[in-house]
N, C-alpha and C positions, 0 to 999 in steps of 0.2 A: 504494500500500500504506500503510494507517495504523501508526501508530506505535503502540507498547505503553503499554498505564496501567504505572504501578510493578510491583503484583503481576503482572502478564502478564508482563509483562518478566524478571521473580526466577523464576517457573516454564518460561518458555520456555528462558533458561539452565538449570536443572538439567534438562532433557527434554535439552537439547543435550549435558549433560557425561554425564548415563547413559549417551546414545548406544546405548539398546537401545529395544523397544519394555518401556515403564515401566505400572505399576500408579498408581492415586492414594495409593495409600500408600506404593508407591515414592519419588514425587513430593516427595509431602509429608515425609519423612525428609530427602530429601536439601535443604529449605528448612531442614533443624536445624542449627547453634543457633541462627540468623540469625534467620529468621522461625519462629512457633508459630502456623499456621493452622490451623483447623481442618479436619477431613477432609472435611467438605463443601463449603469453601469454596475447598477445591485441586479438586473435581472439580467445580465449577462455574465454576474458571476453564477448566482444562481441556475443558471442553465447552465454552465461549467460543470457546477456540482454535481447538477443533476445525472449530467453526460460521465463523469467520472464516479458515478455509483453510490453517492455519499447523498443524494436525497432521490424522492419520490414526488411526484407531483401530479395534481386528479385539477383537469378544469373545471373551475367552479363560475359561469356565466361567459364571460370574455377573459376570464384571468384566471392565471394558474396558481395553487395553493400549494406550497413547497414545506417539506417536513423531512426531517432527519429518519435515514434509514437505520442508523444504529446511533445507541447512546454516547455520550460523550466518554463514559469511562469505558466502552467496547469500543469506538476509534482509536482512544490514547491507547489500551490493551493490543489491538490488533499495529501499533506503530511499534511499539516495546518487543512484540515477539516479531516482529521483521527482520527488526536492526539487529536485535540478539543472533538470528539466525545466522544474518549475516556474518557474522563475526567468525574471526580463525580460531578463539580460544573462550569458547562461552564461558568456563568456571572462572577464567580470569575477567572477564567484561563484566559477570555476574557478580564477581568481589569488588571490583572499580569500583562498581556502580552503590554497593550495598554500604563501602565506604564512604561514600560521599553524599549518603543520605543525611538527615538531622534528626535528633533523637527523637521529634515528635511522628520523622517518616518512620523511622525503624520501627516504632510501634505500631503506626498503623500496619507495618507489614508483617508483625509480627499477628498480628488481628488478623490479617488477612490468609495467613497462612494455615492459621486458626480452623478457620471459615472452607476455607480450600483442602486443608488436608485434616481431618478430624483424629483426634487419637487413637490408634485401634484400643484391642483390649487390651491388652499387653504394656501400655503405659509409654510408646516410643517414638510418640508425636514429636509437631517441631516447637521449640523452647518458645 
């Protein structure tokens, strides 16, 4: 999965904070006060999107309603196990990585690992 330019990236968050299916004028409001695109310029990211698999869109009268086909933490998830793959030496990119976390990530990953890998009976889950 490719990574976002800038503006992909700014609209694909607000697709994901509407969290409904959105108009491009929807869209492009909610880029206010931050960014001032213009309105063709949000629906032709938006049709980018769409084109590169990252939304769905149902016409709704003369205008298209765009909504995110997966969640934002299954986008960031499915970009993390790309890059991972890619690499020559995953337990070491895996260690980089787990280093350079901060105590409040460690935890959450510790939570999450929690969640993902449950204890068996045996008592030799992860810490």
């Amino acid at each position: 999965m490719r990574r976002l330019g800038e503006l992909e990236a700014q609209v694909m968050l607000r697709v994901w904070q509407l969290n409904a299916p959105s108009s491009v004028r929807a869209v492009q409001e909610a880029l206010l006060p931050d960014r001032e695109p213009a309105y063709t310029t949000v629906m032709t990211v938006l049709d980018k999107l769409f084109r590169k698999g990252l939304l769905r869109r149902r016409l709704d009268g003369r205008a298209y309603l765009y909504e995110a086909v997966l969640s934002r933490d299954a986008y960031t998830a499915e970009l993390m196990s790309a890059d991972w793959a890619a690499g020559d030496s995953r337990p070491g990119a895996l260690v980089y990585f787990v280093e350079g976390m901060t105590p409040e990530q460690t935890d959450a990953l510790r939570d999450a690992l929690r969640v993902a890998l449950p204890e068996p009976p045996g008592g030799t889950g992860p810490a």
